[in-house]
C-alpha positions as a Markdown table, in Angstrom:
| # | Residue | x | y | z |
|---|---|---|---|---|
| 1 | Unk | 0.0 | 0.0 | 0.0 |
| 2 | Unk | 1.2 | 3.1 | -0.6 |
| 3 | Unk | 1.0 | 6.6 | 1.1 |
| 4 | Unk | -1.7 | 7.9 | -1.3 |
| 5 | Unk | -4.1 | 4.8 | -0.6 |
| 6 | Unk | -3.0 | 4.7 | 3.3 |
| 7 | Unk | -4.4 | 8.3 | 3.3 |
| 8 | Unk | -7.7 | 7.7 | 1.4 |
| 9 | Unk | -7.8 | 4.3 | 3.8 |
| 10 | Unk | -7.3 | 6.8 | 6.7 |
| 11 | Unk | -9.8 | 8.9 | 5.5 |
| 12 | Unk | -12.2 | 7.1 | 4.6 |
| 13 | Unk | -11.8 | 5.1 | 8.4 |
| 14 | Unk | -12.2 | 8.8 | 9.8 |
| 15 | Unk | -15.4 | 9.8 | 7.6 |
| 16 | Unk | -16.8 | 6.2 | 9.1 |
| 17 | Unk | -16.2 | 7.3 | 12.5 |
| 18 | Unk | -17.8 | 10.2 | 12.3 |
| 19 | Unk | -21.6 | 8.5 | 11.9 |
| 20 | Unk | -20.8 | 6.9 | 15.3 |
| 21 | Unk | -22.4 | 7.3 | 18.3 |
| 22 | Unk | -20.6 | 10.2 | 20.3 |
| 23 | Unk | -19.3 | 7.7 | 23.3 |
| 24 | Unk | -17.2 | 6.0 | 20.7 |
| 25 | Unk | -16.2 | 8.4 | 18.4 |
| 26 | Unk | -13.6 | 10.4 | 20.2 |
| 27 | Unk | -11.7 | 6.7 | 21.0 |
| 28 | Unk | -11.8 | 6.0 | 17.6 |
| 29 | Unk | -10.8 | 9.5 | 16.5 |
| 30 | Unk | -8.2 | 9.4 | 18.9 |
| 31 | Unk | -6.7 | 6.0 | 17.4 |
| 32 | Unk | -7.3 | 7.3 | 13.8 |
| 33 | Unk | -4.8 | 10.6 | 14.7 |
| 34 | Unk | -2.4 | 8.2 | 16.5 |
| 35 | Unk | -2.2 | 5.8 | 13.5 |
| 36 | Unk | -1.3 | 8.8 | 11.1 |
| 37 | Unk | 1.6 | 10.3 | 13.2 |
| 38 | Unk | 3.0 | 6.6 | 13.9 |
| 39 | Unk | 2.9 | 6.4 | 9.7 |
| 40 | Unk | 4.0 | 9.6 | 9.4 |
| 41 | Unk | 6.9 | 8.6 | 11.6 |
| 42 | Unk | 7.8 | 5.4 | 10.2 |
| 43 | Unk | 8.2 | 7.1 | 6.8 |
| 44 | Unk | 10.7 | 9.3 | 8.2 |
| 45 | Unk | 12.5 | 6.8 | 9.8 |
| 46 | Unk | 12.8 | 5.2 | 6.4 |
| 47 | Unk | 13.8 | 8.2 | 4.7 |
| 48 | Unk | 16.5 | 8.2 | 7.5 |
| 49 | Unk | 17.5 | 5.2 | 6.9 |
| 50 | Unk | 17.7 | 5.3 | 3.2 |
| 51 | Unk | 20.0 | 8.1 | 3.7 |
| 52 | Unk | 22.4 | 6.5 | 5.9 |
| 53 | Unk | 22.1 | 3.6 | 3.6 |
| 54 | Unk | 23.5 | 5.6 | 0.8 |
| 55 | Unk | 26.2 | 7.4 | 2.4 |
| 56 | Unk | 27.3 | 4.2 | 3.7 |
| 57 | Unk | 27.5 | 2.8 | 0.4 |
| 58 | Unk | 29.3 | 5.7 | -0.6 |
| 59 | Unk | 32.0 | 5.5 | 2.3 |
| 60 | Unk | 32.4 | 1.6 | 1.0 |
| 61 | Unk | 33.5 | 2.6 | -2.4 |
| 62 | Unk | 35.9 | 4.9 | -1.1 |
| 63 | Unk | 37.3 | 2.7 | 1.4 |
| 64 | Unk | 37.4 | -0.1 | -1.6 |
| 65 | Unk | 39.2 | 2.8 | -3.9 |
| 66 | Unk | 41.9 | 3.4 | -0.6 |
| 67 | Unk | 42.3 | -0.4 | -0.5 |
| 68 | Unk | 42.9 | -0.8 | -4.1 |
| 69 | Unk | 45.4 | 2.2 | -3.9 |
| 70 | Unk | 46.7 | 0.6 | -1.0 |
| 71 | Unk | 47.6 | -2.7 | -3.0 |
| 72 | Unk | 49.1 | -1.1 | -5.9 |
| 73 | Unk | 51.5 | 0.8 | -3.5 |
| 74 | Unk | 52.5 | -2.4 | -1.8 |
| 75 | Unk | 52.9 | -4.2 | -5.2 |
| 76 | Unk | 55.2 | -1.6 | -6.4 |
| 77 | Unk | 57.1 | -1.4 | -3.6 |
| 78 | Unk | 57.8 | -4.9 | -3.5 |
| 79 | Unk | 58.8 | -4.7 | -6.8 |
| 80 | Unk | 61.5 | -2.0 | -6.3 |
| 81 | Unk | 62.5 | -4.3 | -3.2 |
| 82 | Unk | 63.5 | -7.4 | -5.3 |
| 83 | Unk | 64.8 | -5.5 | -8.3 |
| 84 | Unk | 67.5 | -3.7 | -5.8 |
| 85 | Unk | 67.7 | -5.7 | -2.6 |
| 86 | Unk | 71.1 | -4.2 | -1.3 |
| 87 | Unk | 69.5 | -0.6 | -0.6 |
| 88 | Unk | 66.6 | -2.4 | 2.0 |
């Protein structure tokens, strides 16, 4: 489901509520206002998370692009090691 058919739900749920008697309306209501701001807060929760997500991902390809860098140095320095091993 997503966020446009949650709200219709939600809306339509509230309309319903509203041909209730009085004694249960305001519970209902109550539930109705509580059930949007938990979904309102679980979506930015997600958005958080879909953020960290990325730059996480991010931070991985630069920690693969050190490591690769990394390598290549070593490799090349081993190289100048065995070509000349009187200067180590």
């Amino acid at each position: 489901m997503d966020e446009t058919q949650f709200q219709a739900k939600l809306t339509e749920l509230v309309s319903q509520i509203d041909t209730l008697p009085e004694d249960e309306r305001e519970r209902l209501r109550a539930l109705a206002t509580e059930t949007r701001e938990r979904q309102e807060s679980i979506k930015q929760s997600v958005a958080s998370m879909q953020e960290n997500i990325d730059f996480l991902r991010l931070w991985i390809k630069y920690l693969l692009f050190d490591l690769e860098a990394t390598r290549r140095e070593n490799n090349y320095l081993r190289k100048m090691l065995e070509q000349d091993p009187d200067t180590a």
